[in-house]
C-alpha positions in Angstrom: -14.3 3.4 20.3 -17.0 3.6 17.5 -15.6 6.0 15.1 -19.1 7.1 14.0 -20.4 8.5 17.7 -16.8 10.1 18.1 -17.0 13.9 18.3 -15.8 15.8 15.1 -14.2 19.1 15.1 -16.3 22.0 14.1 -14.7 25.3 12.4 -15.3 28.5 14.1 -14.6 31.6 12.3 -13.3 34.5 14.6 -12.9 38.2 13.8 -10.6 40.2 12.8 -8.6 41.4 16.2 -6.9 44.3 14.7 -10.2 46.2 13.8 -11.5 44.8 16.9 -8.6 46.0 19.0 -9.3 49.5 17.1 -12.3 49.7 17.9 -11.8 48.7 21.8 -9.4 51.6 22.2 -12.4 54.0 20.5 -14.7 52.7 23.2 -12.1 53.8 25.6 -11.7 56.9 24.3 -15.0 57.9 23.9 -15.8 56.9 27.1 -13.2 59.3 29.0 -14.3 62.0 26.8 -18.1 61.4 28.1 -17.1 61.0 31.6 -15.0 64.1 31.6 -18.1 66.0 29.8 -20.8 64.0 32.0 -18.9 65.1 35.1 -18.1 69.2 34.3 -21.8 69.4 33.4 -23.1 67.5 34.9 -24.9 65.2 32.4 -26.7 61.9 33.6 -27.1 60.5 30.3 -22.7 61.3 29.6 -21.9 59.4 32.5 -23.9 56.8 31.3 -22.6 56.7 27.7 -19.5 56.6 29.5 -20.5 53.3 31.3 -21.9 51.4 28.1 -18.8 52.9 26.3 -16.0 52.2 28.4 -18.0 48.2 28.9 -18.1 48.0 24.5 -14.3 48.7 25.2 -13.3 46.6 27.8 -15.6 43.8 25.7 -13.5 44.4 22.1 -10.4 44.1 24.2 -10.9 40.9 26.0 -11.6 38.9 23.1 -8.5 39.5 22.0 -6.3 36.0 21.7 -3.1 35.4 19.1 -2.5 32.6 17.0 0.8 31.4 15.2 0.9 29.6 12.0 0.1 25.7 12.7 -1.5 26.6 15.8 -5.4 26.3 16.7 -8.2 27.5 19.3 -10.7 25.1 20.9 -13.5 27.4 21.9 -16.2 26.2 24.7 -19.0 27.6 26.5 -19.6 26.6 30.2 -18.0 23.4 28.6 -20.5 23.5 25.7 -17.4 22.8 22.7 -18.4 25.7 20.1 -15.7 25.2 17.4 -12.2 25.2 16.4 -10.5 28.4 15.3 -7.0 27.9 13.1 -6.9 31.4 11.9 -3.7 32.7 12.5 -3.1 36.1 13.5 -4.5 38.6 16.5 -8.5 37.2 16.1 -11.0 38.0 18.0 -14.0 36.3 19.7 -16.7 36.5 22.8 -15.2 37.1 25.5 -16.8 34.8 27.8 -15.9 31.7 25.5 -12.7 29.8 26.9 -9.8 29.1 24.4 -7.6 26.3 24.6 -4.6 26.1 22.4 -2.9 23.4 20.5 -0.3 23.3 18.5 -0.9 21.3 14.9 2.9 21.1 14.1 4.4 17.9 13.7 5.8 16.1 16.7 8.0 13.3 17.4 8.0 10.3 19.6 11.0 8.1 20.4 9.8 5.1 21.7 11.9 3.7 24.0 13.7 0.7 23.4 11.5 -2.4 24.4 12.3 -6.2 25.1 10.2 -8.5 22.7 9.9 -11.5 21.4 9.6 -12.1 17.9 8.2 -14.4 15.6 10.1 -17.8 17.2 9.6 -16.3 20.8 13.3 -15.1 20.3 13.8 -11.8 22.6 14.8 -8.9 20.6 15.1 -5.3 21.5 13.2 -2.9 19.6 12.6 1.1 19.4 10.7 2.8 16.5 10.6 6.7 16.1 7.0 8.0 15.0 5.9 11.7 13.7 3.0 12.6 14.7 0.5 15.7 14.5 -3.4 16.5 15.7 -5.5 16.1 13.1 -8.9 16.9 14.3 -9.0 18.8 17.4 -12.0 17.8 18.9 -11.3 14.1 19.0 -8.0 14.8 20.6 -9.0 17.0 23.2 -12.9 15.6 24.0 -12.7 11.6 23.0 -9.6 10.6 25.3 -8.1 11.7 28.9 -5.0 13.2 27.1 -4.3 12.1 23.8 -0.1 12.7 24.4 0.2 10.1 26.8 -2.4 8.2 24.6 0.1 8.5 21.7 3.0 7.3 23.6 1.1 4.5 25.5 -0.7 3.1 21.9 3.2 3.5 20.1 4.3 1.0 22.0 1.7 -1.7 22.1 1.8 -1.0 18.5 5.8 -1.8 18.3 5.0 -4.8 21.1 2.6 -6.0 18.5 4.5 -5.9 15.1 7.7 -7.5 16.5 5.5 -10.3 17.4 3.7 -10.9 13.8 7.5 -11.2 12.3 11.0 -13.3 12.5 14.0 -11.2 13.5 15.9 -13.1 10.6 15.6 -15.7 7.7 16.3 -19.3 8.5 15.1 -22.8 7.5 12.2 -22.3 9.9 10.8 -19.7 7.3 8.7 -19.9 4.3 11.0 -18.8 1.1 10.4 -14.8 1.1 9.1 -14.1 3.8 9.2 -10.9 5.7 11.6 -10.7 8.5 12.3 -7.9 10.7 16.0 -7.5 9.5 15.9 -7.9 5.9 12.2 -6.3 5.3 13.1 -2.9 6.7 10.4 -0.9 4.4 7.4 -3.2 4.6 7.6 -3.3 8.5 7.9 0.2 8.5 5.0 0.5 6.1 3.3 -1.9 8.2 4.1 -0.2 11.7 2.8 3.1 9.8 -0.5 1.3 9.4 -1.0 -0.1 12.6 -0.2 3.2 14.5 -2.9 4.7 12.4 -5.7 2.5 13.3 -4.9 3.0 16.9 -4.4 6.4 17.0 -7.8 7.1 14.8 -9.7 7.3 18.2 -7.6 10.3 18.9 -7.5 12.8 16.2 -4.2 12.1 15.2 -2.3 11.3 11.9 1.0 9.6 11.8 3.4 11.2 9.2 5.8 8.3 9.4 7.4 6.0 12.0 10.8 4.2 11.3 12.3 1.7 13.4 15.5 3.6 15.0 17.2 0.2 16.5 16.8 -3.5 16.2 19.2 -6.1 17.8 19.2 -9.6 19.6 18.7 -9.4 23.6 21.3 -9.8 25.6 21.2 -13.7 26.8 21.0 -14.7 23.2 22.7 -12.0 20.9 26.1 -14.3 21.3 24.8 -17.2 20.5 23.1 -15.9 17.7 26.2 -13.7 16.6 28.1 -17.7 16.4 24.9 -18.7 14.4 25.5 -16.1 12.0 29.4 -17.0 11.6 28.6 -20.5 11.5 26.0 -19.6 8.5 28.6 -17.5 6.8 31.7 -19.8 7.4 29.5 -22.4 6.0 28.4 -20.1 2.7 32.5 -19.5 1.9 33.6 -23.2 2.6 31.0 -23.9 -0.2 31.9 -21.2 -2.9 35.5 -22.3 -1.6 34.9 -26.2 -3.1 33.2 -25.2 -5.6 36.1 -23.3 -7.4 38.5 -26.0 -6.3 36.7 -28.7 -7.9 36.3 -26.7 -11.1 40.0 -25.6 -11.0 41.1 -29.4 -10.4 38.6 -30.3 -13.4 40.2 -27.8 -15.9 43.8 -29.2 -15.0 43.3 -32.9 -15.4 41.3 -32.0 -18.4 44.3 -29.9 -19.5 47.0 -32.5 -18.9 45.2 -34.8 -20.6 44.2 -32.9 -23.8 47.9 -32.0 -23.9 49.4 -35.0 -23.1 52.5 -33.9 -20.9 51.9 -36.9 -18.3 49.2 -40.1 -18.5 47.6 -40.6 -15.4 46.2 -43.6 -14.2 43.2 -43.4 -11.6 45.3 -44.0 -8.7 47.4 -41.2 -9.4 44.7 -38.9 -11.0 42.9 -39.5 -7.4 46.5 -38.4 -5.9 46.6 -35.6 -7.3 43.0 -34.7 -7.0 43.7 -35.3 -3.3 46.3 -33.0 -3.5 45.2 -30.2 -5.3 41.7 -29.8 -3.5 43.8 -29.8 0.3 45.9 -27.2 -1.5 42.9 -25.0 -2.8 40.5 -25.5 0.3 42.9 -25.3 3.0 42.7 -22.3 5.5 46.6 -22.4 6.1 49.7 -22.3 3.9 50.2 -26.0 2.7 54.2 -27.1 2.9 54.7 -29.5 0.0 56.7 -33.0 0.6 59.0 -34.0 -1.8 58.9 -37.7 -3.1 62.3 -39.7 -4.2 61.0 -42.6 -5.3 58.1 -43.8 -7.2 54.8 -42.0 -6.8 54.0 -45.4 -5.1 56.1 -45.3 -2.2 
């Protein structure tokens, strides 16, 4: 939809429905008073100031509508749109114009949780919550069928979309730094936030913020990916695990030798380097084997 020919929303400023609610019961007034006196007469011209009174009344009284705070009146004309009223308050205005309310509060929508696949073509489930509100009035109520079920319908295509444009998690696949669905939290937020507001332009509406609520592997694959993920972490602690065990075997040889409590050849420095590191990087207790003889058989 071409955002220049879209229908704006025009303010329309109503009267003040107190005075004119004072005024209608005057009318009213007035008008009994000139019946009774056109009748005990009897007087033509009473009766008749009773009729044109008691219609003034009946006019200041139907105008009558209420508005709460946050809360405006669309105003038409034999469906002419006239203007948009957000005074709050008991207001006033022709009678014969037709008042639609809506509510300018913020709103919420849970999307519900969709299948998707990401980035690799991975299916992931997916749900986002968005708040919402009606920013022009017009646009929402004249420039789509009914801009709720808009809202809903365009959330989702918007959530079907960003999944897609991302991976659900780093790997060797990936450039270094790139934005991932898990790790990036904020900037596919931000970047939902942005989407939903270029789709839901064509509809008067302004999103206040959108969050993803839940994010998770589908079914068929979430175990195999949960054993990825151990395998990737089993393989990070192994690493920090030799590591240390090389440095610690290091500092002893280096230690022994600097103090000179035993001379070591290579045979049996590689011995006991064999020895230490299965101590160090073993997952079990070790149980040690004591040697008789030489350190050669």
């Amino acid at each position: 939809m071409n955002a220049s020919h879209a229908r704006r929303e025009k303010a329309f400023s109503s009267a003040n429905g107190y005075l004119a609610a004072g005024a209608g019961i005057v009318f009213l007034l007035g008008a009994a008073y000139l019946f009774k006196t056109g009748v005990e007469t009897p007087d033509g011209l009473s009766l008749l100031g009773a009729v044109a009174s008691g219609l003034a009344g009946l006019l200041c009284l139907t105008g009558l509508f209420m508005l709460q705070p946050n809360e405006s009146a669309i105003l038409t004309l034999f469906g002419k749109y006239i203007g948009t009223d957000r005074s709050e308050g008991l207001r006033w205005a022709f009678p014969l114009y037709v008042k639609r309310r809506l509510s300018l509060r913020a709103r919420n929508f849970n999307a519900p949780t969709l299948k998707v696949n990401d980035k690799r073509g991975n299916p992931v489930e997916i749900s986002a919550a968005v708040v919402w509100r009606v920013r022009d009035t017009a646009q929402a109520v004249f420039e789509v069928d009914d801009f709720e079920r808009y809202v809903s319908i365009q959330a989702e295509a918007a959530l079907r979309h960003l999944a897609s444009q991302y991976a659900y998690d780093e790997g060797e696949d990936l450039p270094q730094g790139e934005t991932t669905l898990r790790a990036g939290m904020d900037i596919v937020a931000d970047a939902l936030k942005t989407e939903l507001q270029a789709r839901f332009e064509a509809a008067g509406v302004e999103v206040l913020d959108a969050k993803l609520t839940h994010l998770a592997y589908a079914a068929e694959i979430a175990q195999v990916m949960l054993r990825r993920q151990q395998a990737e972490a089993i393989i990070s602690a192994r690493s920090k695990i030799v590591h240390g065990a090389v440095s610690m075997v290091e500092a002893a040889l280096k230690g022994l030798s600097e103090r000179g409590i035993v001379e070591l050849d290579d045979e049996r420095k590689a011995a006991m380097v064999s020895n230490l590191l299965v101590v160090l990087c073993s997952d079990k207790e070790t149980q040690p084997i004591i040697n008789t003889g030489t350190l050669y058989n």
